[in-house]
C-alpha positions as CSV (number, residue, x, y, z in Angstrom):
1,X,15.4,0.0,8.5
2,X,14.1,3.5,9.5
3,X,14.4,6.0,6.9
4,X,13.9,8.9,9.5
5,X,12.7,11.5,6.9
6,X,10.3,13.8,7.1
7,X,7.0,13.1,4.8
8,X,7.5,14.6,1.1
9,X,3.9,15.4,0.7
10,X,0.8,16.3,2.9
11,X,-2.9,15.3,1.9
12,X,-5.4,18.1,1.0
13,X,-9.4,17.5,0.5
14,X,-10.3,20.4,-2.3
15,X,-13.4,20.5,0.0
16,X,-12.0,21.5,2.9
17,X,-10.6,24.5,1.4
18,X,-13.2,25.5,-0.7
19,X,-15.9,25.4,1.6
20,X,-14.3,28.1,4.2
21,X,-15.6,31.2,3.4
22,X,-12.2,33.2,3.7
23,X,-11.2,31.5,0.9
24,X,-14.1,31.8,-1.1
25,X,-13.9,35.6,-0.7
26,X,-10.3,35.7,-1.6
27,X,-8.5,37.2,-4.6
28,X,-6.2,35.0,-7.6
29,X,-3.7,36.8,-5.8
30,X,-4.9,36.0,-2.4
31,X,-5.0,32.6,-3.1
32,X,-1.6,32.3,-4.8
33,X,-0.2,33.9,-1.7
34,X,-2.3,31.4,0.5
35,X,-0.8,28.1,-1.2
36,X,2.6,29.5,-1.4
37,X,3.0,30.1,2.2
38,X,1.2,26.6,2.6
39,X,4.0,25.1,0.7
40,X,6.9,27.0,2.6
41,X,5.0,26.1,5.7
42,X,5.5,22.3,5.4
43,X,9.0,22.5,4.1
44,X,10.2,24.5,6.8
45,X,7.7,24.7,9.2
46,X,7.1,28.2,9.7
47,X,7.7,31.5,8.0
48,X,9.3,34.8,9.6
49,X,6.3,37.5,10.7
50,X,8.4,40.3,9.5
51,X,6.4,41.5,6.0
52,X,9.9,42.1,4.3
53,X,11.4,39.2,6.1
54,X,8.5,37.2,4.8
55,X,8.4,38.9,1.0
56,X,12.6,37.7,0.9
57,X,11.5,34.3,1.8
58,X,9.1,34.0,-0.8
59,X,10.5,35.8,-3.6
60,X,7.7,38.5,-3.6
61,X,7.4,42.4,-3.1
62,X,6.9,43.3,0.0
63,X,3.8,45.5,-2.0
64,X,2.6,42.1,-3.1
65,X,3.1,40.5,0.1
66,X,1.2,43.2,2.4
67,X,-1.4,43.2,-0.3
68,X,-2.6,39.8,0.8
69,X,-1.4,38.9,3.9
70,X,-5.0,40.1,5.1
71,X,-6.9,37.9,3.7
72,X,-4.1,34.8,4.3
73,X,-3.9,35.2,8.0
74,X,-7.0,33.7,8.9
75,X,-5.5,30.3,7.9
76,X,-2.7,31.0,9.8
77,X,-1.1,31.5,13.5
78,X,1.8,33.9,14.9
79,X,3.7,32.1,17.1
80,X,6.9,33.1,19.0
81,X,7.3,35.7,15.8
82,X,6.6,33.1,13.4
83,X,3.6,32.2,11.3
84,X,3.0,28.2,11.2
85,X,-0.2,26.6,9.6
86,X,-1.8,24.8,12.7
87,X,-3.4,22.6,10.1
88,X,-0.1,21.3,8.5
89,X,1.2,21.0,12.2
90,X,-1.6,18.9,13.2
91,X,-1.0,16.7,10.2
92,X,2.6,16.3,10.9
93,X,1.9,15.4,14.0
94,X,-1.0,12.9,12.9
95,X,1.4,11.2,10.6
96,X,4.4,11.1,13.5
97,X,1.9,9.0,15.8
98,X,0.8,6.7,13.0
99,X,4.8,6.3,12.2
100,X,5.6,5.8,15.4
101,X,2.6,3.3,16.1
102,X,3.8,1.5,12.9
103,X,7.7,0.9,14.6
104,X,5.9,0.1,18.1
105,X,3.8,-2.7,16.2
106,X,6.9,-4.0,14.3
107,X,9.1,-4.0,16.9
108,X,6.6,-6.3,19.1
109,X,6.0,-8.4,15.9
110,X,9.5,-8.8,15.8
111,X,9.7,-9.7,19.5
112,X,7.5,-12.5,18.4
113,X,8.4,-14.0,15.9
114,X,12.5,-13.8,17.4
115,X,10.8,-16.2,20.1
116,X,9.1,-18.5,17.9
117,X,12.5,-19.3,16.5
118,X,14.2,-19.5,19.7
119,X,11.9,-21.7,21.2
120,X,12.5,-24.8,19.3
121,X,16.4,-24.8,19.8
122,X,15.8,-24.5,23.7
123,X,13.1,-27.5,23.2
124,X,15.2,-29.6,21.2
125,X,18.3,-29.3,24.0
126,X,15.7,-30.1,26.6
127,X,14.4,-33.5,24.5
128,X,10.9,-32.1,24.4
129,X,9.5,-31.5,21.1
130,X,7.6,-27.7,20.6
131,X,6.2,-29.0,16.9
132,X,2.3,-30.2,17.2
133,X,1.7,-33.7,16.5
134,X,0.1,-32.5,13.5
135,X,3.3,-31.2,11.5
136,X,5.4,-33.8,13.3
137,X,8.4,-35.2,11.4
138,X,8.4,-38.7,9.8
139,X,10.6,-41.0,11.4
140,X,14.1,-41.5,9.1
141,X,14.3,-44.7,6.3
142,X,17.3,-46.5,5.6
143,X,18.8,-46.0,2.7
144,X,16.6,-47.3,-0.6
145,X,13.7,-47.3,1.7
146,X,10.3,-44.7,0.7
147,X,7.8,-43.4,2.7
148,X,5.9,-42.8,-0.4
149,X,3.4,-45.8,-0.5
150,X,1.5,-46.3,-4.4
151,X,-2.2,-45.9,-4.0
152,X,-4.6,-47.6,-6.3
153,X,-7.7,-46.1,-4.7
154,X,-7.7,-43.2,-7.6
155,X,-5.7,-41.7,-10.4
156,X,-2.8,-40.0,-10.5
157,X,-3.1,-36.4,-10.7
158,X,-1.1,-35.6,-13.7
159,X,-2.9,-38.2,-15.6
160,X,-5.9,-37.0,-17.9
161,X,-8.7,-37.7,-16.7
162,X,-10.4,-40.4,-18.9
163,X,-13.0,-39.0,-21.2
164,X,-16.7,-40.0,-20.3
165,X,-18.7,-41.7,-23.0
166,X,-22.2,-39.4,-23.5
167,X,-25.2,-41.3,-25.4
168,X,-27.3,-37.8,-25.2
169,X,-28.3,-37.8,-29.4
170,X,-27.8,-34.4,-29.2
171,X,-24.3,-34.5,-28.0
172,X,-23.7,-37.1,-30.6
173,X,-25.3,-34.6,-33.2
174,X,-23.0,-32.0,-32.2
175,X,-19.6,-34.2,-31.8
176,X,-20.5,-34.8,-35.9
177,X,-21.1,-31.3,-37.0
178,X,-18.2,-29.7,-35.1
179,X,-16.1,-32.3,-36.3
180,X,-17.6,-31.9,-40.5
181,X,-17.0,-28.7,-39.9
182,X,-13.0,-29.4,-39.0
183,X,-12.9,-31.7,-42.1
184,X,-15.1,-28.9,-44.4
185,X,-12.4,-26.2,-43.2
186,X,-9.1,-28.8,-43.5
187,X,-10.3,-29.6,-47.0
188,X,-10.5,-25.8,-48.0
189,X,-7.3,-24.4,-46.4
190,X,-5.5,-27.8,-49.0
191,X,-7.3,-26.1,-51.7
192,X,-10.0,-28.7,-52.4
């Protein structure tokens, strides 16, 4: 199921930005101006040219908006009347590709795996089994009858295993201590 919506978030390396000398040169206001028109740009793309078009859109002055827009534009384009952030647009476009590479893959995927299931039906009709001898089904039993043989080769699994006798004296030794110490403690929790 495609969700078809566009991505709520782009990623952003602090180092990218603050390595590029226009933005190191910029004012608090400069910047604030930078990232907000970042943020309109990958909502909707692109912003209007117009300063007062463009201070309306944002909320600004149009004093506070041709204050900065200098030292903004150098991260930005004019296209068609419109300023875009080729950066974000490459990223969109980045992230499109991998989305569409990612349907492409699970649509073959997909493709393969609705084979796989078809091929055994059309098998089955034609009396040839597709299933390798390896994971071959066991013929039927009557009724009352098991394929389950009993083995007496080695123990069951959910059995204990049975506990190995050690004659190492030092194992001995410590068998005794650990289990004076259990009687030393059971006398003193009775209150003995």
């Amino acid at each position: 199921m495609s969700q078809n919506r566009d991505a709520p978030a782009y990623q952003e390396y602090a180092a990218t930005i603050l390595t590029q000398l226009p933005f190191r040169t910029m004012t608090l206001q400069d910047r604030g101006l930078l990232y907000t028109m970042r943020l309109e740009c990958w909502v909707n793309v692109r912003l209007p040219h117009s300063q007062n078009d463009l201070a309306k859109v944002l909320g600004l002055t149009v004093a506070e908006v041709a204050g900065s827009l200098a030292a903004v534009m150098p991260f930005f384009e004019v296209v068609d009347g419109f300023i875009i952030s080729p950066e974000l647009e490459n990223y969109r476009a980045h992230l499109e590709e991998r989305k569409s590479k990612q349907s492409q893959g699970g649509k073959r995927g997909s493709a393969i795996t609705n084979r796989k299931r078809n091929r055994p039906a059309k098998a089955m009709d034609d009396g040839v089994s597709s299933t390798p001898s390896s994971t071959s089904r066991l013929p039927r039993r009557g009724v009352g009858e098991s394929s389950v043989k009993p083995s007496t080769d080695k123990p069951s699994q959910n059995q204990p295993p049975e506990r190995a006798v050690i004659t190492d004296p030092f194992v001995a030794e410590y068998e005794a201590a650990e289990s004076g110490a259990a009687d030393a403690y059971a006398k003193a929790s009775r209150g003995y």
